[in-house]
C-alpha positions as CSV (number, residue, x, y, z in Angstrom):
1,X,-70.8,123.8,145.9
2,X,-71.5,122.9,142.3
3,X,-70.8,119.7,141.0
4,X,-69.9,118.8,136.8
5,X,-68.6,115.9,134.9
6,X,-65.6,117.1,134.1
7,X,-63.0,120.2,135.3
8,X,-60.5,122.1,133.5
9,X,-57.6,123.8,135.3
10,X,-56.0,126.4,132.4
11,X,-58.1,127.6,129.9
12,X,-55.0,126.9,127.4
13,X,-55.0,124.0,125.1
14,X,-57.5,122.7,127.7
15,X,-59.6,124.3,125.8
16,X,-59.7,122.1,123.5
17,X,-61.3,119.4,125.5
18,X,-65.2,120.5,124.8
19,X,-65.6,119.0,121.4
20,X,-68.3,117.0,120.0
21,X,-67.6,113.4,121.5
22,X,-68.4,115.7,125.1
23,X,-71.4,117.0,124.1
24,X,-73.1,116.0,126.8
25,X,-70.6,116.6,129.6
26,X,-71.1,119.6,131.9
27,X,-67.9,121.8,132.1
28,X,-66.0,123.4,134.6
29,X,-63.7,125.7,132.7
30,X,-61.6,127.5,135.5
31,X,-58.5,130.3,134.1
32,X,-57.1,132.8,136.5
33,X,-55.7,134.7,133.5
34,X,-56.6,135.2,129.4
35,X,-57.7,132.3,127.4
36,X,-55.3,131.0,124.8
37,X,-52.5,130.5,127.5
38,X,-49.0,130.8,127.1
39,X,-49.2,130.2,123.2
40,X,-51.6,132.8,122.4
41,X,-50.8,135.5,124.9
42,X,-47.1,135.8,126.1
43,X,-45.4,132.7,124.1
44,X,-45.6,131.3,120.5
45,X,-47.8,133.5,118.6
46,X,-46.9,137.3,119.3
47,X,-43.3,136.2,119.8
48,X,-43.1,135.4,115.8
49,X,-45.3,138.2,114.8
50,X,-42.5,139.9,116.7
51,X,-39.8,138.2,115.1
52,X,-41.3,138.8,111.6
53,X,-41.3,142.7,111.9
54,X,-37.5,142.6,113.1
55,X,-37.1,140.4,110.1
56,X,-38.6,143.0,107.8
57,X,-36.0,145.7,109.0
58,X,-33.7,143.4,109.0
59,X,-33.4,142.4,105.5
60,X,-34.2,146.1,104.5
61,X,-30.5,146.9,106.3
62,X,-28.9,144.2,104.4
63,X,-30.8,145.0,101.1
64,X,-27.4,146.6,99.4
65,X,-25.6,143.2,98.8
66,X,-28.4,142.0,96.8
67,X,-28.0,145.8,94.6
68,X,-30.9,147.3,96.4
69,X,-30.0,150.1,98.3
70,X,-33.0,150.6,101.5
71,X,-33.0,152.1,104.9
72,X,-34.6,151.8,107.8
73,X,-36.1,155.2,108.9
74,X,-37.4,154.0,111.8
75,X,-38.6,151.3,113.7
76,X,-42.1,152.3,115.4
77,X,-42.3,150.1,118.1
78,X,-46.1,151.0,119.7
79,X,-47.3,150.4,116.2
80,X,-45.8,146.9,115.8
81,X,-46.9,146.4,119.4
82,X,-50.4,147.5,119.1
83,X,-50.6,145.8,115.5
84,X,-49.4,142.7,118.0
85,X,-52.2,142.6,120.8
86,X,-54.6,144.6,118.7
87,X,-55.2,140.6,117.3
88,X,-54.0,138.5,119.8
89,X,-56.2,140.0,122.9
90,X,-60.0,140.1,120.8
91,X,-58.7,136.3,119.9
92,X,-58.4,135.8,123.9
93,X,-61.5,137.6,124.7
94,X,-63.4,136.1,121.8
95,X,-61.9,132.6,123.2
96,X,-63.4,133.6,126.7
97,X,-67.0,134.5,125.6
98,X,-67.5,131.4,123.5
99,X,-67.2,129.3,126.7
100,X,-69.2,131.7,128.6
101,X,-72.1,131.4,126.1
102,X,-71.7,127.9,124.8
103,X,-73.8,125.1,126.3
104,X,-73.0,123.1,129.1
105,X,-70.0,124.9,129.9
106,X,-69.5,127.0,133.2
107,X,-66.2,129.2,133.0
108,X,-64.7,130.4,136.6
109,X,-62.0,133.4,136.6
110,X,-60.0,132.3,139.0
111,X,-57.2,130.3,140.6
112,X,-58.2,126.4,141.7
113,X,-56.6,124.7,144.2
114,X,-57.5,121.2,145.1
115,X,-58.9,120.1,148.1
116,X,-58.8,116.5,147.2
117,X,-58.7,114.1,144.4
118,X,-61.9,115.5,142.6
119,X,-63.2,118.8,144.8
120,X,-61.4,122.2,144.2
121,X,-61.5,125.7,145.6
122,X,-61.3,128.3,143.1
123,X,-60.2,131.8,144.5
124,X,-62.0,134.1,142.4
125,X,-62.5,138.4,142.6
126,X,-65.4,137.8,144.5
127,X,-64.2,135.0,146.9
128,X,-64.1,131.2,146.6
129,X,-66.4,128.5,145.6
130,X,-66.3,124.9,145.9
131,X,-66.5,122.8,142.4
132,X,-66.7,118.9,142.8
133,X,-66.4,117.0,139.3
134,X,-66.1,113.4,138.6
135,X,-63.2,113.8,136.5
136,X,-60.5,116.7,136.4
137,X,-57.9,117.7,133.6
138,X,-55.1,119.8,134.6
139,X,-53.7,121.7,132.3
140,X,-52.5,124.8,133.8
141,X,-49.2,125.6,132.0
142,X,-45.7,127.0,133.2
143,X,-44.2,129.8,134.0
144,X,-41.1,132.1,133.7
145,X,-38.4,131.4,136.4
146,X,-36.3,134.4,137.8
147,X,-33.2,133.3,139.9
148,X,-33.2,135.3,143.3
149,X,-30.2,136.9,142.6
150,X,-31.8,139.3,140.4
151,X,-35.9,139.2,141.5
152,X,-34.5,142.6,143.5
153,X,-33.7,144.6,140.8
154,X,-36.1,145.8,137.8
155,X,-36.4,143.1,135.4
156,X,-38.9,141.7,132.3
157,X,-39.5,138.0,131.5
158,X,-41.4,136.9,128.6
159,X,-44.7,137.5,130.3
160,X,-44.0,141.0,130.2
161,X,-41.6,142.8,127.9
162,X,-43.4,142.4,124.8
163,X,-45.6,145.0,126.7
164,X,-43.4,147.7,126.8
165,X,-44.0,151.5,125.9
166,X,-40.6,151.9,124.4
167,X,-37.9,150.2,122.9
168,X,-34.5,150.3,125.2
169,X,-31.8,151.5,123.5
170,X,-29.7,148.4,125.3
171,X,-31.5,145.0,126.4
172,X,-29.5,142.2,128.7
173,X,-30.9,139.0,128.5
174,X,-29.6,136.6,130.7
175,X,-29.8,133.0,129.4
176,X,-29.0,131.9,126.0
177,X,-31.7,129.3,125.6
178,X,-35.2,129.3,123.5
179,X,-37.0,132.1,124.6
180,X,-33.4,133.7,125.2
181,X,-31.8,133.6,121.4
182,X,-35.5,134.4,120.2
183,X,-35.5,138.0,122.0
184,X,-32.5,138.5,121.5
185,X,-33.2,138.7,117.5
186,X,-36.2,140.3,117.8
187,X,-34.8,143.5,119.6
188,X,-31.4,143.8,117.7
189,X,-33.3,143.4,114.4
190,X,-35.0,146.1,115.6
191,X,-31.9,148.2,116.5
192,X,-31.3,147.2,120.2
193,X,-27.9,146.5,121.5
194,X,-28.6,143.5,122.7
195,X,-26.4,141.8,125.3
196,X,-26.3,137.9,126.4
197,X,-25.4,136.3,129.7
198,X,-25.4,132.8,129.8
199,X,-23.9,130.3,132.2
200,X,-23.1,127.8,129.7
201,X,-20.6,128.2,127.4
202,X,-22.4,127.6,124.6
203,X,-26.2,128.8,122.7
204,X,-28.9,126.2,122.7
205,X,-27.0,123.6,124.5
206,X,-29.5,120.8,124.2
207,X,-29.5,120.5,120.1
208,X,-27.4,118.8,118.0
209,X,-24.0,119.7,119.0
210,X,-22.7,120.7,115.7
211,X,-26.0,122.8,114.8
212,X,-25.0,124.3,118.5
213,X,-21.7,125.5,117.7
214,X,-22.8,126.7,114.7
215,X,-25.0,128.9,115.9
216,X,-23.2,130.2,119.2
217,X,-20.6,131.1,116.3
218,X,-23.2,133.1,114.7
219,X,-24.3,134.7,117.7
220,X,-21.1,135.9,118.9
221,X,-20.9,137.7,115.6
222,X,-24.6,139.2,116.0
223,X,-24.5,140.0,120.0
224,X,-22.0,141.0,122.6
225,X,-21.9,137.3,124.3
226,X,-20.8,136.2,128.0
227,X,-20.7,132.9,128.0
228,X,-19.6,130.4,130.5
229,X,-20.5,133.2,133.3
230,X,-22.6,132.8,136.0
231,X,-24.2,136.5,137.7
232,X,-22.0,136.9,140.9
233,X,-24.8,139.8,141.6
234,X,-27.1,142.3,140.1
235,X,-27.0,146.2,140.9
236,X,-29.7,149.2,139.8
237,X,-27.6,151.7,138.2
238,X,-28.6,155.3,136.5
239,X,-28.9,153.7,133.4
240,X,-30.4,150.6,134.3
241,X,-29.8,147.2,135.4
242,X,-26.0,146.0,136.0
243,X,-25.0,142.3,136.2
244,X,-21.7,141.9,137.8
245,X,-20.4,138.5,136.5
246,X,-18.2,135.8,138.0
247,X,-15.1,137.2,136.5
248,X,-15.7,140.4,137.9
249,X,-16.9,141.9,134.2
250,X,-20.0,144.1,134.7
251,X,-22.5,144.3,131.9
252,X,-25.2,147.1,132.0
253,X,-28.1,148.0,129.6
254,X,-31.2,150.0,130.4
255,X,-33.3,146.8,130.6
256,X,-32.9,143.2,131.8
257,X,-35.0,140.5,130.6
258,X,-34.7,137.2,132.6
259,X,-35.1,134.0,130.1
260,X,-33.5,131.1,132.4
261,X,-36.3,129.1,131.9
262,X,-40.0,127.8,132.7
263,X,-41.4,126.1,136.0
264,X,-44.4,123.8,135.8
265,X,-47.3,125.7,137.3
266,X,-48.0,122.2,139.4
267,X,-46.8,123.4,142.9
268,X,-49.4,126.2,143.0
269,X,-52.3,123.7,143.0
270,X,-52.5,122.1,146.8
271,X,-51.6,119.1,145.4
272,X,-50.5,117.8,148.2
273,X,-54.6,117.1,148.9
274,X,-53.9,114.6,146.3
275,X,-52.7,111.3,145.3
276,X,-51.4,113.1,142.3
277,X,-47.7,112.4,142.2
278,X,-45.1,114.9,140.9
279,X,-41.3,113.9,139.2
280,X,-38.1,115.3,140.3
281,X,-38.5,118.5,137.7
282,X,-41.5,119.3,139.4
283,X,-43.7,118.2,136.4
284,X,-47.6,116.5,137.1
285,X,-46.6,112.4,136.2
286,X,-48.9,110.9,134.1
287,X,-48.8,107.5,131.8
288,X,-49.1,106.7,128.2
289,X,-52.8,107.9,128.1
290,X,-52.4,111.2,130.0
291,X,-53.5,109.5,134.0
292,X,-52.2,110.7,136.6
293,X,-51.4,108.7,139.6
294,X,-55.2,109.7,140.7
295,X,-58.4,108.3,140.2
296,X,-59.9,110.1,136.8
297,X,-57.5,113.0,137.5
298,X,-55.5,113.5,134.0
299,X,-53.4,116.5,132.9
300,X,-51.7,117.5,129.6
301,X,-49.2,120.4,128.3
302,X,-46.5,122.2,129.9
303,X,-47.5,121.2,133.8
304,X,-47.2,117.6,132.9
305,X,-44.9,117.6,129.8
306,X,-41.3,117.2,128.9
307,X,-41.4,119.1,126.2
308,X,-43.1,122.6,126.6
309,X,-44.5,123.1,123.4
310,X,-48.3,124.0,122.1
311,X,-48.2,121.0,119.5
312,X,-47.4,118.9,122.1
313,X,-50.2,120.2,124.7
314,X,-52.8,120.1,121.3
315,X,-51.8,116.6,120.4
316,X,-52.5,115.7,124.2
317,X,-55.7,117.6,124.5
318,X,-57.0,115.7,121.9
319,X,-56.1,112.5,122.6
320,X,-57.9,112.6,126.5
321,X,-60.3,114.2,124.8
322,X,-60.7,110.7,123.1
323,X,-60.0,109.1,126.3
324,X,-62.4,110.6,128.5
325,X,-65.3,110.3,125.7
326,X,-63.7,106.1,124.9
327,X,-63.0,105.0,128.5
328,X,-62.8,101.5,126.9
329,X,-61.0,102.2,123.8
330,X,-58.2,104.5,125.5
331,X,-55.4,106.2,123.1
332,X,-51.6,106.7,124.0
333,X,-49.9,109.7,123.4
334,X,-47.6,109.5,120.2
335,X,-44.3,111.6,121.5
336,X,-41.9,109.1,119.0
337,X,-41.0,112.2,116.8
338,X,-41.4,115.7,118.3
339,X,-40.4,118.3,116.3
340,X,-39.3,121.9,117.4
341,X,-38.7,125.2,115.5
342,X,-36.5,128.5,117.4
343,X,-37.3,131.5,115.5
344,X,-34.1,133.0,115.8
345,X,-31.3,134.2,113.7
346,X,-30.5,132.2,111.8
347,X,-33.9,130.0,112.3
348,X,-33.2,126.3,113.5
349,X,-35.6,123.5,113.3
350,X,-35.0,119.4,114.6
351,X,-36.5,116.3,115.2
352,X,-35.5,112.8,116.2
353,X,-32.3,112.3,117.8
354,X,-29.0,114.0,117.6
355,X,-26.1,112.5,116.4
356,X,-25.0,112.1,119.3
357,X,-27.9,110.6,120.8
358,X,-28.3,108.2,118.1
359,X,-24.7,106.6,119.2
360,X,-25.5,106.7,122.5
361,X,-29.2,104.8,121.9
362,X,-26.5,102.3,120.0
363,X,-27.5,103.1,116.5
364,X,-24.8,102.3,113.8
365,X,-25.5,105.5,111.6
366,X,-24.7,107.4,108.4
367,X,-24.9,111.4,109.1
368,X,-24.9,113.7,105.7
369,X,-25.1,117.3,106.0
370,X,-25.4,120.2,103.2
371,X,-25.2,123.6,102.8
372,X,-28.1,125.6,101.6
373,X,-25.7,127.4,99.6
374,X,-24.6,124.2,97.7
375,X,-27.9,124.6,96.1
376,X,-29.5,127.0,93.5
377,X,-32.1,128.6,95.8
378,X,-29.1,129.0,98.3
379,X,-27.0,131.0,95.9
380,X,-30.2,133.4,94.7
381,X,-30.3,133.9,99.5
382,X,-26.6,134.9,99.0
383,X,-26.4,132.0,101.9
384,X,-23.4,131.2,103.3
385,X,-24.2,129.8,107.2
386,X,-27.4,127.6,106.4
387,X,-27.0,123.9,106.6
388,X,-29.2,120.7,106.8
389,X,-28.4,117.8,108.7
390,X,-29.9,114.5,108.8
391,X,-28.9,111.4,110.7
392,X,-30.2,107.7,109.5
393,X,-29.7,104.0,111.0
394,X,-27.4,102.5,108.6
395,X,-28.7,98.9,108.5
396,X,-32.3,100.2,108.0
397,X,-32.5,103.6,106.0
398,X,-34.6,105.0,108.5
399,X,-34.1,108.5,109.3
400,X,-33.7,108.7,113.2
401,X,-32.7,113.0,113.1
402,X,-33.0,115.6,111.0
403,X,-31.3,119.1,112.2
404,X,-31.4,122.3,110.1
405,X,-30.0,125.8,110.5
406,X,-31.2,128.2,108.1
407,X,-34.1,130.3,106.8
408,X,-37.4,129.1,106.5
409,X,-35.7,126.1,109.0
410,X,-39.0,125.1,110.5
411,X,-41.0,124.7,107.0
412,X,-37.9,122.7,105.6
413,X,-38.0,120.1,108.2
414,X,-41.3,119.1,107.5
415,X,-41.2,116.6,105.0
416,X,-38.6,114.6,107.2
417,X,-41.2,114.6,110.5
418,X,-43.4,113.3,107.6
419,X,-41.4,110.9,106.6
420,X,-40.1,109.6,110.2
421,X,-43.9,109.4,111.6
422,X,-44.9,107.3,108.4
423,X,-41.7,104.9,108.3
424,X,-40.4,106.3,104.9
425,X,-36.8,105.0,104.3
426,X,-34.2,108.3,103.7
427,X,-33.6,106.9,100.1
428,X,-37.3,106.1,99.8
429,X,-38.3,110.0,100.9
430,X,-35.3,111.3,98.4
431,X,-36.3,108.9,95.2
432,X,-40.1,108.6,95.5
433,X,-41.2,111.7,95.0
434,X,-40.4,114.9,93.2
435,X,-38.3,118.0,94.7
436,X,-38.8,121.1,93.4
437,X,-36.4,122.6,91.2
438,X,-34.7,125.0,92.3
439,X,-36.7,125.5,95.8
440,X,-34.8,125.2,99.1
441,X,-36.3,121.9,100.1
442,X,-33.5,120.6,97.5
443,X,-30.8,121.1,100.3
444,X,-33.0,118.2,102.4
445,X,-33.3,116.1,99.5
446,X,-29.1,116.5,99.1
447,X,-28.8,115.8,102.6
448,X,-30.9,112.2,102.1
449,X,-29.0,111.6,99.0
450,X,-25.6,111.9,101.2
451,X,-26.5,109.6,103.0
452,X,-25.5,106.8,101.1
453,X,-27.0,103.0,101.6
């Protein structure tokens, strides 16, 4: 049994946690798999390197309307792979050693359960040991859910398929969410028929609802789409995986990939040893300042968060950071604007409420969208589906939601999270600076201007 100051469960952005304010805290860094988490290994960061190479190929297939006339010759998929991990797994290792070497940290490969509020057992290769610490941060991530209707026949999720030796000449993807409408542009920009089963009847159900049917337009038009269609059951057949739907349609592809969601890792834990409390979701509860409902037990990220994403778990990582190194001068979280980008096709970025969340909260708003093609950058893009969306309290100016559909969605929308984390007014944000002329931020400054008083 050895006992430290502190104990980290995921090796994630709980990494993040041995800065210079804990300098003289002993670590326990426990991971059962790579360093980096999600983010780094199976989530955020090869995903987009992913989605840039199918946007290279991509654009060289729709070169001719611009008067260049390209093809693709061929997509070489171990190379883009290799090109892929050949960064992102040194960067885990790399992440691993440091903590391994660095001072007064003690990294254990393996998986931790608790045995009360402040002991753990962590199952490692070569059996268990015992770790006691005065205080413990969990921050141990999600995972990919597969319904049980299809966990008998072959499948991927995202753990696993960027992984793969060859590319399929037909990919199912069942679920038309995030991780969902992502794939599903990587592998038909790289020449995939790609399939989507979703049970909804729309793409991307939780955004703004007129960004949503936008888009679910626009993938109709890119994929063969089943909405509205639940999987009645799923069959192994010579060529792959079938799904037989509720209306009796069957649709078969050589591979499946299951994207219907993430779990929070908290129910693999024991923490039923603990006073640590869970909500309905299954998600760690904690307060303002990251606290669980146990004694110097905090957690952070996707096991504890609402919104599973890695500027989310950083901002939270550094703020207990703070807390544990200030117990007296303790620092809430700052969720008020979150922002989110889905690398998809066409890219979509938002923060703040929707429009119809603002009417629901009671707002009396103004709403102004434009087109990027409406502006010069839009025209030299050839644009014609982009648009920019922003949604403002009418008796303040404040912007309360900015939604945009576009390329480039997720660098556009910055200047509005700027602007709603500072308390910039919308006429303010579009009169007291310069735009660039003719750059495609201009379509957010239009959208501000249309806003009216």
């Amino acid at each position: 049994m050895t006992h430290f100051d502190i104990a980290v469960i995921g090796a994630g952005s709980g990494n993040f946690l041995m800065n210079r304010s804990l300098s003289d805290q002993q670590f326990a860094v426990i991971e059962e798999d790579r360093f980096g988490g999600t983010c780094l290994n199976v989530g955020c960061i090869p995903t987009k390197m992913f989605v840039h190479a199918a946007e290279v190929a991509a654009q060289v297939r729709d070169a001719a309307r611009f008067g260049v006339d390209a093809t693709v010759d061929q997509v070489r998929w171990t190379d883009i792979r290799d090109r892929v991990f050949g960064r992102i797994d040194p960067n885990s290792a790399s992440a691993h050693q440091h903590r391994e070497n660095g001072e007064n940290t003690t990294v254990f490969t393996g998986h931790a359960t608790f045995t009360g509020d402040h002991s753990l057992s962590v199952t490692t290769a070569g059996g268990s040991e015992e770790v006691i610490a005065d205080r413990i941060v969990v921050a141990a991530g999600a995972r990919p859910t597969v319904p049980a209707e299809i966990a008998q026949v072959p499948h991927h999720t995202s753990d696993t398929i960027m992984r793969i030796d060859a590319l399929p000449r037909s990919l199912t993807i069942l679920g038309g969410g995030v991780v969902g409408t992502e794939f599903a542009h990587i592998f038909s920009g790289l020449g995939v028929e790609v399939r989507i089963v979703n049970r909804g009847t729309s793409m991307l159900r939780k955004i703004d609802t007129e960004i949503c049917d936008r888009f679910t337009a626009l993938a109709r038009e890119q994929w063969d789409c089943h909405l509205g269609q639940g999987v009645a059951r799923a069959e192994t057949t010579d060529v792959g995986v079938s799904l037989v739907l509720a209306d009796g349609t069957r649709v078969e592809s050589e591979m499946l990939l299951v994207a219907t969601g993430r779990v929070p890792n908290a129910d693999r834990l024991g923490l039923e040893n603990t006073g640590i409390e869970l909500h309905d979701d299954g998600r760690i509860h904690v307060d303002e300042f990251g606290r669980t409902t146990a004694d110097d037990v905090w957690a952070l990220g996707d096991i504890s968060s609402a919104h599973q994403l890695k500027h989310i778990a950083n901002h939270e990582a550094r703020t207990i950071a703070h807390n544990l190194a200030h117990p007296e001068d303790l620092q809430a979280f700052d969720h008020r604007f979150v922002p989110a980008g889905i690398f998809t096709n066409p890219q979509i970025a938002t923060v703040g409420l929707t429009e119809d969340e603002a009417r629901r909260a009671g707002h009396r708003i103004t709403v102004s969208s434009r087109a990027y093609g409406d502006t010069a950058y839009g025209w030299a893009l050839e644009d014609t589906t982009g648009i920019c969306k922003v949604v403002a309290d009418q008796e303040t100016g404040l912007i309360l939601g900015t939604h945009i559909l576009g390329p480039d969605a997720s660098t556009l929308i910055q200047p509005a999270i700027q602007a709603m984390s500072f308390g910039l007014t919308a006429r303010e944000m579009a009169r007291g600076q310069y735009w660039i002329h003719p750059a495609m931020t201009e379509v957010l400054e239009n959208a501000l201007l249309g806003l009216g008083r």
